[in-house]
C-alpha positions, 0 to 999 in steps of 0.5 A: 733566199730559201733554206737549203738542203743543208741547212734543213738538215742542220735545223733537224738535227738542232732539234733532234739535239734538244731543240739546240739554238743557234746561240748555243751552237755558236757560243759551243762552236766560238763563233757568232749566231749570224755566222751559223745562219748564214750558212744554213740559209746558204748566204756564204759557202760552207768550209769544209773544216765547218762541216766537220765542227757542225758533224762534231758538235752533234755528235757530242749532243747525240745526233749522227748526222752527214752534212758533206754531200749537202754542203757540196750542193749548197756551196754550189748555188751560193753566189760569190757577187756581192 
């Protein structure tokens, strides 16, 4: 499965952040690395609640980022088989 638009853009802004880890993210945002991955790889649908804690946490790191519109187009391609 390719990256979505989304996810590319959470990866931009880890990066403009001080090349962030998934680790660091997660542990800040109390949730596994796995969980992050799977919505930057587009594996589960984004909740919007998470939106807003991944908008946050760069925001605290310095980062303005608007990940609503790409989320909307990710959740849309995300599978609910299986």
């Amino acid at each position: 499965m390719a990256i979505t638009e989304f996810g590319k853009a959470v990866r931009k802004a880890r990066i403009d952040a001080d090349n962030v880890t998934l680790g660091t993210m997660a542990k800040e945002l109390q949730t596994t690395p796995s969980f992050l991955s799977a919505l930057e790889m587009g594996r589960k649908k984004i909740p919007t609640e998470w939106v807003k804690k991944i908008e946050a946490f760069f925001h605290r790191h310095g980062v303005s980022v608007r990940l609503g519109e790409l989320a909307d187009i990710a959740n849309k391609n995300v599978s609910l088989e299986g």
